[in-house]
VEXDO-802619 format. One record per residue (C-alpha): residue number from 1; residue in one letter; x, y, z. Coordinates in Angstrom, 1 decimal. Layout:
REM residues N
<site><k>NUM</k><r>A</r><east>X</east><north>Y</north><up>Z</up></site>
...
END
This chain:
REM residues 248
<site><k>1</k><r>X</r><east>8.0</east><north>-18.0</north><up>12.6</up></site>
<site><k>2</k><r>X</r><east>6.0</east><north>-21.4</north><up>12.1</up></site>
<site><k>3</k><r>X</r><east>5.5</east><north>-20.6</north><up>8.3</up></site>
<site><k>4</k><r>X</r><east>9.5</east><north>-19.8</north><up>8.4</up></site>
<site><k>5</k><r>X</r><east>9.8</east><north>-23.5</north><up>10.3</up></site>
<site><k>6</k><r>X</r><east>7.4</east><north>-25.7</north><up>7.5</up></site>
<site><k>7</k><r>X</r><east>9.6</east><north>-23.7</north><up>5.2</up></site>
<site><k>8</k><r>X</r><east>12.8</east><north>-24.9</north><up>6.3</up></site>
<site><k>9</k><r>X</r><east>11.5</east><north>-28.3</north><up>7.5</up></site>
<site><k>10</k><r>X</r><east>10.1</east><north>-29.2</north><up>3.7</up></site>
<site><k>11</k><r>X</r><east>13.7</east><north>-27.8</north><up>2.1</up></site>
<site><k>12</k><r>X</r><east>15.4</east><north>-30.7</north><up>4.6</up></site>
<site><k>13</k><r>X</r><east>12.7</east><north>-33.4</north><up>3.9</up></site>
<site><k>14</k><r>X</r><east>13.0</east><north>-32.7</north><up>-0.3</up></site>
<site><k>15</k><r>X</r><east>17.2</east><north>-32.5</north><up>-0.6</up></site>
<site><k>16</k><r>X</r><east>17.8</east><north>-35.9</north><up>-1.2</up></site>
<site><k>17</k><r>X</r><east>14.8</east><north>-36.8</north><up>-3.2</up></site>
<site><k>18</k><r>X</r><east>15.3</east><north>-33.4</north><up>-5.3</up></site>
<site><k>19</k><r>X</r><east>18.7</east><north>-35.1</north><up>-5.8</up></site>
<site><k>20</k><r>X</r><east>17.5</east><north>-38.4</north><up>-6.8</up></site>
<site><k>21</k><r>X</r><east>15.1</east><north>-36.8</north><up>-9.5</up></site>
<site><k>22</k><r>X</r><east>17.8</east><north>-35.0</north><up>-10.5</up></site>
<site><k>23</k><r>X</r><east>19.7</east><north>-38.1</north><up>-11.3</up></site>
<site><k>24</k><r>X</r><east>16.6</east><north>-39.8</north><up>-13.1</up></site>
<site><k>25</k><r>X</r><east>16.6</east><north>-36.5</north><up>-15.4</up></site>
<site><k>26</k><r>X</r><east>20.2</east><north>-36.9</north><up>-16.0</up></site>
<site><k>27</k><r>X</r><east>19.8</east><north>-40.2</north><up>-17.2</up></site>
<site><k>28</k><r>X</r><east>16.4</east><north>-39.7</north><up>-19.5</up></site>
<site><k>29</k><r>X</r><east>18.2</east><north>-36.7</north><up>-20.8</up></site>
<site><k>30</k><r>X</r><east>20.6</east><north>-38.8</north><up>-22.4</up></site>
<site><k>31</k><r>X</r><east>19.5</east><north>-41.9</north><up>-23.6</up></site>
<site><k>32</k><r>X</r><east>18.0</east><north>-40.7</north><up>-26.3</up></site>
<site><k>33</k><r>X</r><east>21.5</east><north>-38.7</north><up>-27.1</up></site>
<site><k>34</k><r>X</r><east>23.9</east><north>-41.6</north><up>-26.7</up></site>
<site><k>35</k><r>X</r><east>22.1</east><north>-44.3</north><up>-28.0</up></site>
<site><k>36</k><r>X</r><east>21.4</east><north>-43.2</north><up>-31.4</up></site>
<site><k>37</k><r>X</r><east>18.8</east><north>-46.0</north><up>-32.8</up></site>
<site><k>38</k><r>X</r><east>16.5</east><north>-45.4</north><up>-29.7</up></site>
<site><k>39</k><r>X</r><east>13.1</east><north>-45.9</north><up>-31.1</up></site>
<site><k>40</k><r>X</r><east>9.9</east><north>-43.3</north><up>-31.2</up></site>
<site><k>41</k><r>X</r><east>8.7</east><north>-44.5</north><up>-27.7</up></site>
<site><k>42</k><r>X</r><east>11.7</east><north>-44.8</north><up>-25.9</up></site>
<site><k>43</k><r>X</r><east>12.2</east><north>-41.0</north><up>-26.7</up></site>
<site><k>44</k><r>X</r><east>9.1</east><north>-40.3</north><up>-26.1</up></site>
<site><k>45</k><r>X</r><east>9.2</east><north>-41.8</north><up>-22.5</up></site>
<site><k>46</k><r>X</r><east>12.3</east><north>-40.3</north><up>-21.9</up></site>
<site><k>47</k><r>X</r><east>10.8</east><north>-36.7</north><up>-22.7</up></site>
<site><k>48</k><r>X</r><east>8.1</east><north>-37.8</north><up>-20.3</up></site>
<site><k>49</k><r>X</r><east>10.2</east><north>-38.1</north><up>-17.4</up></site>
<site><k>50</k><r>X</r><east>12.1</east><north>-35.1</north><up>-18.2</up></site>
<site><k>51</k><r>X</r><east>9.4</east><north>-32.9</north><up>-18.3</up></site>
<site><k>52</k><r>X</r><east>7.6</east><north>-34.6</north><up>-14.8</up></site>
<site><k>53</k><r>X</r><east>11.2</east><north>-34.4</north><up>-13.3</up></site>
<site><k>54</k><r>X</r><east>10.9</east><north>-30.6</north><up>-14.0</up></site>
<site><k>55</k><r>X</r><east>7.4</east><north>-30.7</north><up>-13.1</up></site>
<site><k>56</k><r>X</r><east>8.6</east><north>-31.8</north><up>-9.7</up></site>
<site><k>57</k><r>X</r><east>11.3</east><north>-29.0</north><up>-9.4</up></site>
<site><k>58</k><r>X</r><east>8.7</east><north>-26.2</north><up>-10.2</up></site>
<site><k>59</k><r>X</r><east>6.1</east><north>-27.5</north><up>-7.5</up></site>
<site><k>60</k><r>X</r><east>9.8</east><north>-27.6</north><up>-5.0</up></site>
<site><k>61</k><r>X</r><east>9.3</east><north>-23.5</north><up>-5.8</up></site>
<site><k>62</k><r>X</r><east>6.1</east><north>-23.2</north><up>-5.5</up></site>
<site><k>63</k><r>X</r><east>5.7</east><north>-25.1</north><up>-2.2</up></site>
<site><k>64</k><r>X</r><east>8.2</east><north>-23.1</north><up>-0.6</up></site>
<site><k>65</k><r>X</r><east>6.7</east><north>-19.7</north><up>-2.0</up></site>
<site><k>66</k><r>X</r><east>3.6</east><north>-20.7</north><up>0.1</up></site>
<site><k>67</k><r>X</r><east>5.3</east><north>-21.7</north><up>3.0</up></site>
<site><k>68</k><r>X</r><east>7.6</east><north>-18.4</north><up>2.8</up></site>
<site><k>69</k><r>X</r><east>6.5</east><north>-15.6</north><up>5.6</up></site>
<site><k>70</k><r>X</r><east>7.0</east><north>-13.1</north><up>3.0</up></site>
<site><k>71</k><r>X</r><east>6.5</east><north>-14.1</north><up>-0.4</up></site>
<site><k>72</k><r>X</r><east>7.4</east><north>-10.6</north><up>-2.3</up></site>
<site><k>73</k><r>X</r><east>10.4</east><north>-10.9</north><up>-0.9</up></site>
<site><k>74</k><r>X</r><east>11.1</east><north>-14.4</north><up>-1.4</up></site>
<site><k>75</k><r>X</r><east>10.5</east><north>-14.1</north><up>-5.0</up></site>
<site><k>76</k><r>X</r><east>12.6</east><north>-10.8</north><up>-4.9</up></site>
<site><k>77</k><r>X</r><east>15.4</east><north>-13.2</north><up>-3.2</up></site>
<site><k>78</k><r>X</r><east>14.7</east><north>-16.3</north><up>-5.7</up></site>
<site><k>79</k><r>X</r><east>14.3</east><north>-14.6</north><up>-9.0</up></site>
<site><k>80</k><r>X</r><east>16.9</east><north>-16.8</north><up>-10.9</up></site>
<site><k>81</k><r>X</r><east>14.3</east><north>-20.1</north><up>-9.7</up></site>
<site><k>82</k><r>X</r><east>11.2</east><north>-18.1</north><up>-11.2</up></site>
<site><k>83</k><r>X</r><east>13.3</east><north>-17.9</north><up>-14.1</up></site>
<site><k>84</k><r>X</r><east>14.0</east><north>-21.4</north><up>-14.4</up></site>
<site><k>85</k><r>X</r><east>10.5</east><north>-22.6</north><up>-13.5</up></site>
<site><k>86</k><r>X</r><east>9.0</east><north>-20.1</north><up>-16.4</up></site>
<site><k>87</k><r>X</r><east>11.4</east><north>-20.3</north><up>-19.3</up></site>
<site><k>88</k><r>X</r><east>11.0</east><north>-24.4</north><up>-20.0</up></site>
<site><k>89</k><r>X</r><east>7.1</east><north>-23.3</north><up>-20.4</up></site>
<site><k>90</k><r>X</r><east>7.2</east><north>-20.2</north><up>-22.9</up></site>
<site><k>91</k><r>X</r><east>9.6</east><north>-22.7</north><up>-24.8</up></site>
<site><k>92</k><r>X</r><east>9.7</east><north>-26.0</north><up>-24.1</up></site>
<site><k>93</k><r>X</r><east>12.9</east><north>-27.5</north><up>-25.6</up></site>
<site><k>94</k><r>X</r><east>14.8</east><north>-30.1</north><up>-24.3</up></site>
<site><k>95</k><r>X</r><east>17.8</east><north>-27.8</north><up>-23.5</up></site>
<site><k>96</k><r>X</r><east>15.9</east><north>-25.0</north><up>-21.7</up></site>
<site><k>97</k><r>X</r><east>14.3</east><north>-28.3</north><up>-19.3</up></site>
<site><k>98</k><r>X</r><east>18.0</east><north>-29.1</north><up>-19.1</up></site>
<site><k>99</k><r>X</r><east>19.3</east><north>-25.5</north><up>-17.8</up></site>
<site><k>100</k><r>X</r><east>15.8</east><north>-25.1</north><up>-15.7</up></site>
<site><k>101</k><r>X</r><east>16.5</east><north>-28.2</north><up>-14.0</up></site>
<site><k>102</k><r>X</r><east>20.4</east><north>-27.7</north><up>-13.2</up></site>
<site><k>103</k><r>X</r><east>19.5</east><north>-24.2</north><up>-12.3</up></site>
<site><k>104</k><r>X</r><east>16.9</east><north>-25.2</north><up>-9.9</up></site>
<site><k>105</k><r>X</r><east>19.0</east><north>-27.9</north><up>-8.5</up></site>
<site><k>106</k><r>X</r><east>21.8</east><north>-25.8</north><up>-8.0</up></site>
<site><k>107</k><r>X</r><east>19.7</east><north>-23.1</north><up>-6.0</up></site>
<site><k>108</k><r>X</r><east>17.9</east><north>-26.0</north><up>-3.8</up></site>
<site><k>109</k><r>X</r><east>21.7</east><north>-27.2</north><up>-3.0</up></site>
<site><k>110</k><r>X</r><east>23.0</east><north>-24.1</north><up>-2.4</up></site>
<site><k>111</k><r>X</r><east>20.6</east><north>-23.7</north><up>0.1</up></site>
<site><k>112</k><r>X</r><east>21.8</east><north>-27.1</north><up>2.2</up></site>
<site><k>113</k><r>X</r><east>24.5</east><north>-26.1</north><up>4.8</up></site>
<site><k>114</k><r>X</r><east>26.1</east><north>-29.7</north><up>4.8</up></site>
<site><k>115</k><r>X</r><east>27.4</east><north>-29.0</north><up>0.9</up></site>
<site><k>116</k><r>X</r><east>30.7</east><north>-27.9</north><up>1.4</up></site>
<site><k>117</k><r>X</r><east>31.9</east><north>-25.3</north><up>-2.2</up></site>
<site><k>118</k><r>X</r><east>35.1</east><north>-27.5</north><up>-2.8</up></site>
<site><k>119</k><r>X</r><east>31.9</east><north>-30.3</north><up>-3.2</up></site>
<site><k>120</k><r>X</r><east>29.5</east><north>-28.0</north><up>-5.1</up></site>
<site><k>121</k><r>X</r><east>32.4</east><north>-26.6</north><up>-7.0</up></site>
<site><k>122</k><r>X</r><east>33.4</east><north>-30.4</north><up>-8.4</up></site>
<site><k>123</k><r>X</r><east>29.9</east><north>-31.3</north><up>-9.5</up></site>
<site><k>124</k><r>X</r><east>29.7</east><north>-28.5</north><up>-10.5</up></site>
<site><k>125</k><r>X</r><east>32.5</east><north>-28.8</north><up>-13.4</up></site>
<site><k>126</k><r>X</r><east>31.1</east><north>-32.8</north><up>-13.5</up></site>
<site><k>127</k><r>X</r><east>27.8</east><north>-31.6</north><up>-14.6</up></site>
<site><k>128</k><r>X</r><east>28.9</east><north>-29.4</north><up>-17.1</up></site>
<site><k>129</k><r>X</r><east>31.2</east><north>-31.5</north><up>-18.7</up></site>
<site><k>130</k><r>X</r><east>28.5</east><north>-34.4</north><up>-18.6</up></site>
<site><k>131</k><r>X</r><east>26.0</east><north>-32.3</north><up>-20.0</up></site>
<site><k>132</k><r>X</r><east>27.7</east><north>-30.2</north><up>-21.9</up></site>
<site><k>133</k><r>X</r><east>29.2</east><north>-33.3</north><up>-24.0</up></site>
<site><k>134</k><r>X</r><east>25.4</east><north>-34.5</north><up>-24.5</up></site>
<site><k>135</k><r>X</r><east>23.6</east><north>-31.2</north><up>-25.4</up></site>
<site><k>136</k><r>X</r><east>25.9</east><north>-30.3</north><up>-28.4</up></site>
<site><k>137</k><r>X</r><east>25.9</east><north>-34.0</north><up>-29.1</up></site>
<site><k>138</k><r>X</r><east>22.5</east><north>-33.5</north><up>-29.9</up></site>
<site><k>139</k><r>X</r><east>23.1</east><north>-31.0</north><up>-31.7</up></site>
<site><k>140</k><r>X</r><east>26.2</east><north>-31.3</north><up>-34.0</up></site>
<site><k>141</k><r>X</r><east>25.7</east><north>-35.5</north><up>-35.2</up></site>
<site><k>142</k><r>X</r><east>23.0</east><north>-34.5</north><up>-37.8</up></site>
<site><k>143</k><r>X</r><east>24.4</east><north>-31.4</north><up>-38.7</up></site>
<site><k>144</k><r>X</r><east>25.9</east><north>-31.2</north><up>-42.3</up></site>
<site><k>145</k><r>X</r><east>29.0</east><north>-30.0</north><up>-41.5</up></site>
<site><k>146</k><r>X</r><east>29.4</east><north>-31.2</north><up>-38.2</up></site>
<site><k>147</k><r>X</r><east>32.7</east><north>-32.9</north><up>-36.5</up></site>
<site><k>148</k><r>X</r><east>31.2</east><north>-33.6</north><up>-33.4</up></site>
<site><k>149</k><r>X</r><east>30.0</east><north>-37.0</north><up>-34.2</up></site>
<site><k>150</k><r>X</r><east>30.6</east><north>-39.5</north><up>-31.0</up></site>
<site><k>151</k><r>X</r><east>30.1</east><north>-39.1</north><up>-27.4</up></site>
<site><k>152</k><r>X</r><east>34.0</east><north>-39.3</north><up>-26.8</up></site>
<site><k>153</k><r>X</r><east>34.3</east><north>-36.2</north><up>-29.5</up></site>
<site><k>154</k><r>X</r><east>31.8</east><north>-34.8</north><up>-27.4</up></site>
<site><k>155</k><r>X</r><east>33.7</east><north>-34.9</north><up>-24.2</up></site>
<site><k>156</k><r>X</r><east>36.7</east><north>-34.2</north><up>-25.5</up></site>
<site><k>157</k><r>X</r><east>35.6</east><north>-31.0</north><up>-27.1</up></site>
<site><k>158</k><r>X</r><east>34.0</east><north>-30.1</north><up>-23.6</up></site>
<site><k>159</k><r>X</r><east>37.2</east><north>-30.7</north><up>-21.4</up></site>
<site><k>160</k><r>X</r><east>39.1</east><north>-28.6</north><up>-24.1</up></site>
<site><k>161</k><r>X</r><east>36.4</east><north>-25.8</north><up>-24.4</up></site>
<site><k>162</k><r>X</r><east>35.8</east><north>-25.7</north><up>-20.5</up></site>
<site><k>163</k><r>X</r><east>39.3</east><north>-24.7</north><up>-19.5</up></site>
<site><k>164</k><r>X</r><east>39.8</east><north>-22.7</north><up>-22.2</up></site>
<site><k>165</k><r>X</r><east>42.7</east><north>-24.6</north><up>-24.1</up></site>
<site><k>166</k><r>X</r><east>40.8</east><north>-25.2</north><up>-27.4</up></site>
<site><k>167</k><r>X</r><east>42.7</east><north>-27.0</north><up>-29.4</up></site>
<site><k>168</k><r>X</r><east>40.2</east><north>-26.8</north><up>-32.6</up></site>
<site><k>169</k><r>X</r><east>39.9</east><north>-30.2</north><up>-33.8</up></site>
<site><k>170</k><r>X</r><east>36.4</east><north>-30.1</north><up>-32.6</up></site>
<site><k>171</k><r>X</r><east>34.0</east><north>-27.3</north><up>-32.8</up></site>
<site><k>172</k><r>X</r><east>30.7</east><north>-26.3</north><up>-33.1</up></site>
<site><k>173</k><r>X</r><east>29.2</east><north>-25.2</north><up>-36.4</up></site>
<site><k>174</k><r>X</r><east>25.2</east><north>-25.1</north><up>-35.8</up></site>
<site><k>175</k><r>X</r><east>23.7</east><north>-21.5</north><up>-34.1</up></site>
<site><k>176</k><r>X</r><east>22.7</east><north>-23.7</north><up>-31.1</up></site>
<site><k>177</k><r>X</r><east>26.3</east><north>-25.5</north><up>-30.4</up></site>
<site><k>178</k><r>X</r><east>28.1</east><north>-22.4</north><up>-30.5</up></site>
<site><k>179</k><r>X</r><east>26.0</east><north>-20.6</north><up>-28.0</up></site>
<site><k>180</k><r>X</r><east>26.3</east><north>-24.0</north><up>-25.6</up></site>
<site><k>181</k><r>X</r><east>30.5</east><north>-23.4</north><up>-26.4</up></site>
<site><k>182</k><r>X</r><east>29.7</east><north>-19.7</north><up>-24.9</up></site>
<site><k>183</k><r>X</r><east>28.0</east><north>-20.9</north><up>-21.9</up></site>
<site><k>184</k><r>X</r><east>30.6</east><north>-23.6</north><up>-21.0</up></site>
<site><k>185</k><r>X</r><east>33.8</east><north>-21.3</north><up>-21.6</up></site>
<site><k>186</k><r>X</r><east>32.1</east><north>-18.5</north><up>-19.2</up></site>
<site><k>187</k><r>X</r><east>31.2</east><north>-21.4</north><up>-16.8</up></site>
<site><k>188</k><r>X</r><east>35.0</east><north>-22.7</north><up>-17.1</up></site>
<site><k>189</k><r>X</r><east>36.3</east><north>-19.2</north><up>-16.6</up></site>
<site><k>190</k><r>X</r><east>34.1</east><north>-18.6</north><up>-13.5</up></site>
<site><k>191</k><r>X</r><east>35.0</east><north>-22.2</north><up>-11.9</up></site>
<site><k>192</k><r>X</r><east>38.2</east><north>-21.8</north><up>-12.4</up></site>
<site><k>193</k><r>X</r><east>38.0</east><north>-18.0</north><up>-10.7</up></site>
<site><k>194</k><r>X</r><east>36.1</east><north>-20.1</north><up>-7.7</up></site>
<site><k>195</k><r>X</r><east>38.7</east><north>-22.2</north><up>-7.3</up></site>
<site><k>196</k><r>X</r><east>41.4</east><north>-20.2</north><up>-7.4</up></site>
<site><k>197</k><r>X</r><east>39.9</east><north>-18.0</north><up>-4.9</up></site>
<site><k>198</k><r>X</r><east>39.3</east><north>-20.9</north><up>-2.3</up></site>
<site><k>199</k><r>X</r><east>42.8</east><north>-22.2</north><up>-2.6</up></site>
<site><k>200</k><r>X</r><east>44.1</east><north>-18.5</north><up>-2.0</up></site>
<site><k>201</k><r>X</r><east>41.8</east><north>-18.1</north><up>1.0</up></site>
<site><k>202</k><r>X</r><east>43.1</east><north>-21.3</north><up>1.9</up></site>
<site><k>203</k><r>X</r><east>46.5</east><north>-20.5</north><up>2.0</up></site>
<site><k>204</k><r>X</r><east>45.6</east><north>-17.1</north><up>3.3</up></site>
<site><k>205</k><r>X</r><east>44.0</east><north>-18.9</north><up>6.3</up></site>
<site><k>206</k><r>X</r><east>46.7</east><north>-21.2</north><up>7.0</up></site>
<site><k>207</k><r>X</r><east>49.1</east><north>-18.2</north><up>6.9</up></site>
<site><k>208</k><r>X</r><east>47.3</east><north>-16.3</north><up>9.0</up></site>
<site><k>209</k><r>X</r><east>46.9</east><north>-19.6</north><up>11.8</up></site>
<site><k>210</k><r>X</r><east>50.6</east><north>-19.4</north><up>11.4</up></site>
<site><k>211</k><r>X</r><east>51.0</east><north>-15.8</north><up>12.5</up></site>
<site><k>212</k><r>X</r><east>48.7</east><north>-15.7</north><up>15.3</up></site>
<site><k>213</k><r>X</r><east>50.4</east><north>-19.2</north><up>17.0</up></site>
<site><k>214</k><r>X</r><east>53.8</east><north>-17.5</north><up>16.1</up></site>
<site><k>215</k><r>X</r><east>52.3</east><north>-14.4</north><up>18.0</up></site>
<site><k>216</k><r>X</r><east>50.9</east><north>-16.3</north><up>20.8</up></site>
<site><k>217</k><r>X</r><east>54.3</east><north>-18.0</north><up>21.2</up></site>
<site><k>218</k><r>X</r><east>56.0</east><north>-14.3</north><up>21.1</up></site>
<site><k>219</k><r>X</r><east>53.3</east><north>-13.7</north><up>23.7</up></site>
<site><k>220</k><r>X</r><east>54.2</east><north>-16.2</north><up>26.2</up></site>
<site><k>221</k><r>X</r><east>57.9</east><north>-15.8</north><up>25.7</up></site>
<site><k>222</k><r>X</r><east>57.9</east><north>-12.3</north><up>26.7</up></site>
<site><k>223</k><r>X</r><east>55.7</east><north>-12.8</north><up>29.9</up></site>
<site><k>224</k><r>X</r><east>58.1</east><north>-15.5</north><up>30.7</up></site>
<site><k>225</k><r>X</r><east>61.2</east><north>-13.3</north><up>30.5</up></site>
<site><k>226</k><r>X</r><east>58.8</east><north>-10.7</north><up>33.0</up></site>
<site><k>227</k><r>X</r><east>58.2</east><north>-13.3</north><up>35.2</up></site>
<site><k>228</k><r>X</r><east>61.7</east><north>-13.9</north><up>35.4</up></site>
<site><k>229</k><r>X</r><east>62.9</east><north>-10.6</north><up>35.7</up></site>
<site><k>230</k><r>X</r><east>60.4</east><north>-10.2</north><up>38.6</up></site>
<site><k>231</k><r>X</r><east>61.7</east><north>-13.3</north><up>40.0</up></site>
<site><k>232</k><r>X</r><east>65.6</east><north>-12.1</north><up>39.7</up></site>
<site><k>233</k><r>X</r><east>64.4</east><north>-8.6</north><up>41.3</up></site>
<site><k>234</k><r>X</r><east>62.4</east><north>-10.3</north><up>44.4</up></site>
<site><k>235</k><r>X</r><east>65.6</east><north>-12.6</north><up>44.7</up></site>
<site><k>236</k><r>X</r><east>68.2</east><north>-9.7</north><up>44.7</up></site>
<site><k>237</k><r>X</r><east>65.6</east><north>-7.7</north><up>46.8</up></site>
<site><k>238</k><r>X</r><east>65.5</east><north>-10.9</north><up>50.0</up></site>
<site><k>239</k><r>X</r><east>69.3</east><north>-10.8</north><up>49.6</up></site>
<site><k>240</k><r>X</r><east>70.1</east><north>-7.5</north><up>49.7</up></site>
<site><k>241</k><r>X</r><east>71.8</east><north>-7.3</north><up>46.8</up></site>
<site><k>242</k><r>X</r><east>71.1</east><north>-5.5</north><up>43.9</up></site>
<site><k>243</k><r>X</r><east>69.2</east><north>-6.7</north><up>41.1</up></site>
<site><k>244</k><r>X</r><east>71.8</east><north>-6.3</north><up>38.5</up></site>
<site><k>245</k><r>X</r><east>74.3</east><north>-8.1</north><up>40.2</up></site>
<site><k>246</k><r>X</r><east>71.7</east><north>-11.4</north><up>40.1</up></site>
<site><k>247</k><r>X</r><east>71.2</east><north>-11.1</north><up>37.1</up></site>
<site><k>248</k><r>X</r><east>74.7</east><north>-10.9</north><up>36.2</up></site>
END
């Protein structure tokens, strides 16, 4: 129980600078894509702070693997976070520290009660259209045949890919881009499935508030109408009359 406690204590204590590296990463991830000219050593810093930024998501897992009461079964429950810790290592390209990292930070959030899914659902489609625009960016601008050329183009293609419209003015042509193209129209097909889900439980909910109030009122008015028929009977009863004369 007190390895359980250290456990949860350190997942409160590390949210918010979790998400604060998070941002850093987000940022050194694309410099180097946006500004084009960026020099040897800027890149090179930036691929610096990527990698310690994901350095510091992989200790998050191991920390809480030692502090976990039973660590089989927490790597059992956090497979997808061994995963993302392990991948970046066998292969260490800038897009697998990308995925690691949003993977990792989407488990660590998921894990925070205070982050509502309507919240986690709208960063969600944020973070994929942000870096979704910059990773076949990188890609696609020095490839021969390429049309993807500017951020905007970028952007535009991942707005049109992630819901699914694909309008074809911009597309992929390298191996790499087309597999990220994959990965954001599943990810726009599932987000949209999310959402659709929470605004029918929504309006399930609501519906459902509705009936029971219109059954509590249905309630009420019927226990009324005994009460008043008990009244009318107790009435005809000290008057001697009969009850369906007072009620008449």
């Amino acid at each position: 129980m007190e390895l359980q406690t250290a456990q949860a204590r350190w997942e409160h204590h590390t949210q918010r600078p979790l998400l604060a590296l998070a941002v850093v990463f987000a940022v050194a991830y694309a410099v180097p894509i946006v500004d084009g000219s960026a020099g040897h050593s800027l890149t090179a810093a930036c691929t610096v702070i990527e990698w310690l930024v994901w350095g510091a998501f992989a200790a998050d897992y191991l920390a809480r693997l030692a502090l976990a009461d039973e660590r089989k079964e927490f790597v059992r429950r956090h497979w997808l976070d061994l995963c993302a810790v392990v991948v970046p290592i066998l292969q260490p390209l800038r897009l697998l520290r990308l995925v690691a990292t949003l993977l990792l930070l989407g488990r660590r959030a998921r894990m925070a009660e205070q982050i509502r899914l309507t919240t986690y659902v709208a960063g969600a489609v944020v973070g994929l259209l942000m870096f979704g625009s910059l990773a076949v960016l990188s890609v696609e601008r020095d490839a021969p045949d390429g049309n993807i050329r500017t951020l905007g183009d970028a952007l535009w293609w991942s707005f049109t890919t992630m819901t699914t419209v694909g309008y074809g003015d911009h597309a992929p042509t390298t191996g790499l881009g087309r597999m990220i193209a994959v990965g954001l129209m599943l990810s726009g097909i599932a987000l949209l499935g999310v959402v659709t889900a929470n605004i029918a439980a929504w309006f399930l909910a609501r519906f459902e508030k509705d009936d029971v109030e219109e059954r509590r009122q249905t309630e009420a008015i019927e226990a009324l109408t005994e009460q008043v028929r008990a009244l009318r009977a107790e009435v005809a009863e000290l008057r001697g009359t009969p009850a369906e004369r007072v009620e008449g």
